[in-house]
N, C-alpha and C positions, 0 to 999 in steps of 0.2 A: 584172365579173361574178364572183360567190364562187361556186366549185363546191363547198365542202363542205371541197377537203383544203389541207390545211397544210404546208406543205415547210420541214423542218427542214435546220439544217447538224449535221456533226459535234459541233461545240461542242455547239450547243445540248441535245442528247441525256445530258450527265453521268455519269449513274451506269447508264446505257444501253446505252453502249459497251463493259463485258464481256460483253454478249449478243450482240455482235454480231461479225463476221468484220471486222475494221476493213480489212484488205488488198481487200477484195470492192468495199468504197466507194470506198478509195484510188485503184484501178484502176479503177473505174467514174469516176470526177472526173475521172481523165487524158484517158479515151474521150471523155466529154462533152467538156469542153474542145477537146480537139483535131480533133472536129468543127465548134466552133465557130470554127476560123480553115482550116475545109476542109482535115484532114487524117483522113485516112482510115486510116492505116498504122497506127497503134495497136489501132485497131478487127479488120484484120486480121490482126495479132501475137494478139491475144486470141482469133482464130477459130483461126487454127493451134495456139494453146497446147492448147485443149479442140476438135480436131478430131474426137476420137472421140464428146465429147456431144453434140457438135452434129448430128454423124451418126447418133446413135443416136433426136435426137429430129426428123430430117428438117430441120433446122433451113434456112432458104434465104439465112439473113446472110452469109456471105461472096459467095453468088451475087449480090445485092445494093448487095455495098460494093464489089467489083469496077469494077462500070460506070462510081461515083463516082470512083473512084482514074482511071481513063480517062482519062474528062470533067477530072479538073486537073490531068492532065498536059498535056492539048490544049490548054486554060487557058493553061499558064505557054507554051505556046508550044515543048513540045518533045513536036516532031513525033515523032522518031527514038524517043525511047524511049515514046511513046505507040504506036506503030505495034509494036517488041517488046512491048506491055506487053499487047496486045491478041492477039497471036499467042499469048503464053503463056499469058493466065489466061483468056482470053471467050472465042478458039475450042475449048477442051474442051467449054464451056457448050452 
């Protein structure tokens, strides 16, 4: 099914990429990525970095990527520090 948009890479863009924040992608590539082999901790390095914009725009992402980080702890099979992980970050929630 064609929706309409077109997903470019870095390359592809040229003479593009003085317009643009090229570090924003960068860090956005690592996120992506590293969701995609179920890792979560990048994603929340990125929340802590911009903790005050996210707070300023209500933002609910790190309350969200919380429960993932959990779920693959219990995953790999460590109990112990899934049981801390949960003390620390879900019971404030």
């Amino acid at each position: 099914m064609d929706n309409g948009f077109q997903f470019l890479s870095l390359e592809d863009c040229h003479g593009s990429l003085d317009l643009a924040d090229i570090d924003v992608f960068q860090e956005a590539r690592k996120v992506i990525e590293a969701f995609q082999n179920k890792e979560v901790g990048p994603a929340l390095a990125w929340c802590a970095e911009n903790k005050s914009r996210l707070k300023k725009s209500k933002s609910k992402l790190e309350f969200q990527l919380r429960p993932q980080e959990f779920i693959e702890l219990v995953r790999a099979e460590n109990n112990l520090r899934a049981i801390t992980y949960a003390q620390k970050y879900l019971a404030p929630w």
